[in-house]
PAKOL-382929 format. One line per field, with one value per residue (C-alpha): chain; x, y, z. Coordinates in steps of 0.05 Angstrom, whole numbers, plus 5000, padded with zeros to 4 digits. Layout:
N
kette <- [A / ...]
c1 <- [X / ...]
c2 <- [Y / ...]
c3 <- [Z / ...]
***
This chain:
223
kette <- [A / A / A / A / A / A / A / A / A / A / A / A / A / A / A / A / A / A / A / A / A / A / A / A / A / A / A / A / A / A / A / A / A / A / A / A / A / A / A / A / A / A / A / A / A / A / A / A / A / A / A / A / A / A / A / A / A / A / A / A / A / A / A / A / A / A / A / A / A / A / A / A / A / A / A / A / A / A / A / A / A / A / A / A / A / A / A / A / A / A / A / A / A / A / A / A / A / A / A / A / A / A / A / A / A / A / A / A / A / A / A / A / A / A / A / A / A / A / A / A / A / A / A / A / A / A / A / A / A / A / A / A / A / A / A / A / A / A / A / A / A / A / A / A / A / A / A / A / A / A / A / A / A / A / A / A / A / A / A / A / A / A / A / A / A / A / A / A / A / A / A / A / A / A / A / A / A / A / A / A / A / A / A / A / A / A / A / A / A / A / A / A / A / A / A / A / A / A / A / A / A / A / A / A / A / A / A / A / A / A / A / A / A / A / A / A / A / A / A / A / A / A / A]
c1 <- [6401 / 6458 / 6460 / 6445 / 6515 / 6546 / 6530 / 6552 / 6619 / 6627 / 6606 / 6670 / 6713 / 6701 / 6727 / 6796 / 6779 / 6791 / 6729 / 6720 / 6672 / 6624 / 6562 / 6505 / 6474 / 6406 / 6396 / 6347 / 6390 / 6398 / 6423 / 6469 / 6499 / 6502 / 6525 / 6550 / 6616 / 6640 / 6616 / 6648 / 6722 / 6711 / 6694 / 6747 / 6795 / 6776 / 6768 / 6803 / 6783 / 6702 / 6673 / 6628 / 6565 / 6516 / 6452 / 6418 / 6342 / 6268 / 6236 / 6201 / 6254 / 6302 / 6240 / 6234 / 6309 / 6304 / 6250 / 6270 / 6343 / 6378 / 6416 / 6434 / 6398 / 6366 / 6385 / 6314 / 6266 / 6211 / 6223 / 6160 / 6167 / 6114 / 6108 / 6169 / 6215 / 6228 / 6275 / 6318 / 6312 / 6382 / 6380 / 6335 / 6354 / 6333 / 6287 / 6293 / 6258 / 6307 / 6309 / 6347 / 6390 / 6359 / 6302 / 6354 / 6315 / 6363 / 6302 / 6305 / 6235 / 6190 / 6152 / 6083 / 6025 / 5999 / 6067 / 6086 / 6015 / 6039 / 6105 / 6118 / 6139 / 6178 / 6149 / 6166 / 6116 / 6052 / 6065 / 6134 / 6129 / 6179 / 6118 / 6063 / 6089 / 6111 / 6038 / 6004 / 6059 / 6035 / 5963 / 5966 / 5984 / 5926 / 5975 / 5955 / 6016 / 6013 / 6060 / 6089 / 6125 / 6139 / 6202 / 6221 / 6292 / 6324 / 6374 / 6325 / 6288 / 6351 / 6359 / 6293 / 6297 / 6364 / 6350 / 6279 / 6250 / 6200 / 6223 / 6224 / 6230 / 6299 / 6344 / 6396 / 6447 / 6433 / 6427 / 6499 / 6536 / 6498 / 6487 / 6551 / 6574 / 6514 / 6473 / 6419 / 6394 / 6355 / 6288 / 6269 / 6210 / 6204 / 6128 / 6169 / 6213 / 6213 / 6256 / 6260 / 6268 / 6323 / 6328 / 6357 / 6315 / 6325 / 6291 / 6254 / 6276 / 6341 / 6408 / 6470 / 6530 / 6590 / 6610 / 6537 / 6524 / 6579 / 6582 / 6507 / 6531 / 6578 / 6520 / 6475 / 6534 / 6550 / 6496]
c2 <- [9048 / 9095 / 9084 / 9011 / 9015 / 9057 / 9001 / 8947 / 8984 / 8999 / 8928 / 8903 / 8945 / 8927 / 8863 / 8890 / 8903 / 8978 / 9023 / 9069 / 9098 / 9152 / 9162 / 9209 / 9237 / 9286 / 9318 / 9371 / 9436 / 9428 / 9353 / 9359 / 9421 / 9391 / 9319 / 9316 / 9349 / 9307 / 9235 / 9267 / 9279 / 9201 / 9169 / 9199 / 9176 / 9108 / 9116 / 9164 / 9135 / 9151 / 9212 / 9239 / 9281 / 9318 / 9363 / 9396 / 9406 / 9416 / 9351 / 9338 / 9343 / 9300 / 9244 / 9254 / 9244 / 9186 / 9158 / 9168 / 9136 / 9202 / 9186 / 9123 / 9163 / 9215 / 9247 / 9268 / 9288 / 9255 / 9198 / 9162 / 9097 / 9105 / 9056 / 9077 / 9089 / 9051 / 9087 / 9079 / 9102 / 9143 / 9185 / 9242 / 9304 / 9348 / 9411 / 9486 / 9538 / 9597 / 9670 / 9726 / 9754 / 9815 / 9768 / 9745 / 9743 / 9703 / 9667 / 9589 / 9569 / 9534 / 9590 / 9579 / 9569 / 9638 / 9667 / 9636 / 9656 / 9726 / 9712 / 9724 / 9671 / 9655 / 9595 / 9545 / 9537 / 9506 / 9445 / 9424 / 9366 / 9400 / 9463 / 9408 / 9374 / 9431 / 9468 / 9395 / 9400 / 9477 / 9461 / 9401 / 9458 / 9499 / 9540 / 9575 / 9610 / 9693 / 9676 / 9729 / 9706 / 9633 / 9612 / 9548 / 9528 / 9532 / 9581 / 9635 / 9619 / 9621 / 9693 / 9718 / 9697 / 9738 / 9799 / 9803 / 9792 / 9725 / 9655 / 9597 / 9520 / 9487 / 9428 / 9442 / 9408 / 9468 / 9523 / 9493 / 9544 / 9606 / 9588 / 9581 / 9655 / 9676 / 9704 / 9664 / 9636 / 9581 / 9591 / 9544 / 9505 / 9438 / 9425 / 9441 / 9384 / 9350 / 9300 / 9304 / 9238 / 9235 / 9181 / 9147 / 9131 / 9093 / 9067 / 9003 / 8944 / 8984 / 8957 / 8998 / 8994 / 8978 / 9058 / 9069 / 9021 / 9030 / 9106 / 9098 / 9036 / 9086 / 9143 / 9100 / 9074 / 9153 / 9162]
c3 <- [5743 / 5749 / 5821 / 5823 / 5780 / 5832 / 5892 / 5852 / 5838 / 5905 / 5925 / 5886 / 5909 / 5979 / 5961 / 5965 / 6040 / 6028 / 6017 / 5961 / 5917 / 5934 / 5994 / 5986 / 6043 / 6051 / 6107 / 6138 / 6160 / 6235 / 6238 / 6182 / 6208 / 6284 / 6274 / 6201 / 6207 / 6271 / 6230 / 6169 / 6213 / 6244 / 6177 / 6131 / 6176 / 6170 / 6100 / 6063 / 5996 / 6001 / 5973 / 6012 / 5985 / 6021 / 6010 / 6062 / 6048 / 6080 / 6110 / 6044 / 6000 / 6043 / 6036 / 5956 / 5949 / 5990 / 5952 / 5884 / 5900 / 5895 / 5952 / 5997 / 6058 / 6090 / 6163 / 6184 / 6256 / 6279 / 6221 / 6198 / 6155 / 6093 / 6030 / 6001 / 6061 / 6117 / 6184 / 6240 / 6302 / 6315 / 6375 / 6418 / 6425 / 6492 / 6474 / 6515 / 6516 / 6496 / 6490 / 6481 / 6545 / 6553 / 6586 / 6632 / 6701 / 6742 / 6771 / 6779 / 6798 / 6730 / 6693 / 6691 / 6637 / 6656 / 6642 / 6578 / 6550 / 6560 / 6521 / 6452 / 6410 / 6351 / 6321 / 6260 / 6206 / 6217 / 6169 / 6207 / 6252 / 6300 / 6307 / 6316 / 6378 / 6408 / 6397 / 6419 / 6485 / 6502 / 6494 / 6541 / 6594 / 6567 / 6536 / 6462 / 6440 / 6413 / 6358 / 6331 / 6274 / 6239 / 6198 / 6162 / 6198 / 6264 / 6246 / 6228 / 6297 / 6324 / 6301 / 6307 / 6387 / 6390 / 6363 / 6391 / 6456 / 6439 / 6459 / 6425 / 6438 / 6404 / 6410 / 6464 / 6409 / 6352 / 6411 / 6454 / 6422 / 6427 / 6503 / 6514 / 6490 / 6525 / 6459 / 6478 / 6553 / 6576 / 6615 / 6665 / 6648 / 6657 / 6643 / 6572 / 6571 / 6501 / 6462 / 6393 / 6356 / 6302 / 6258 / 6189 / 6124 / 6059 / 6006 / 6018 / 5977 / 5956 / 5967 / 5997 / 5977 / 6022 / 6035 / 6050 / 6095 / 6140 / 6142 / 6165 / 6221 / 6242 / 6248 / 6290 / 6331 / 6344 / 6382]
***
């Protein structure tokens, strides 16, 4: 009810032709921290009078929050439309396979399946969509991974692959910056090549307010 109240508010305030009020936003760790802060700078601009309010969670929490109309939307990966949520496809981001510098070879021929069985690797955990393909992607090359440890988010993976001497496969977007001060360097493989799907959900049936809709128009248009 409370935010049913909040849309309508908002609703009448757009009347006025200047938007106001207040925009929730869940997101899982990686795409808020890649893409949020850019939208954020863009859409402030525009509108200086919306509040905008964000929470970062796991895949499962960003759906609950959707579904229970804790926020107007959820920034999620490999989106999947259920009952209660319907999606939008956003934008794909390009997958590496990354490791830490001190594996720096300076080769540019494709490793092969026999070589990355012998690699250690820093995986996510089982239950993430993100580990499934990429499991499903290495096993279509006859591949079954020595995993060595498994973690929840990308930063930790991130780590882990730094300060060890495993590899792991990323989205170039939430690695750019640690290849570009050279903590962490790109292997060739392109029998490894993977997009991951990003994409947009809200509650089915619900109704977004003015703010809401447009700073989502503005997220889809981004990509």
């Amino acid at each position: 009810l409370l935010r049913q109240f909040e849309t309508l508010v908002d609703e009448v305030q757009a009347l006025g032709q200047q938007l106001s009020g207040r925009v929730k936003v869940a997101s899982i760790y990686s795409v808020g921290l890649s893409y949020l802060p850019g939208l954020v700078e863009k859409f402030e601009t525009l509108h200086p009078k919306v509040q905008l309010a964000f929470q970062f969670a796991q895949p499962e929490e960003v759906y609950a929050m959707v579904e229970r109309g804790l926020v107007d939307f959820g920034l999620v990966s490999y989106p999947a439309p259920n009952q209660s949520v319907a999606c939008r496809f956003w934008r794909e981001e390009p997958m590496l396979l990354v490791a830490s510098p001190r594996r720096r070879t300076g080769r540019t021929d494709d490793l092969t399946p026999d070589e990355l069985k012998q690699l250690a690797w820093i995986g996510f955990l089982p239950h993430l969509r993100i580990r499934q393909e990429i499991d499903r992607r290495l096993q279509s090359l006859g591949v079954t991974p020595r995993v060595v440890a498994e973690l929840d988010n990308i930063d930790s993976v991130k780590h882990a692959v730094a300060v060890n001497t495993g590899v792991a496969v990323l989205p170039e977007p939430a690695v750019r910056n640690e290849l570009a001060a050279g903590t962490l360097v790109s292997l060739p493989c392109r029998a490894l090549e993977m997009q991951r799907p990003l994409g947009v959900i809200y509650r089915r049936g619900a109704t977004l307010g003015a703010s809401a809709r447009v700073f989502m128009e503005l997220a889809l248009s981004d990509a």
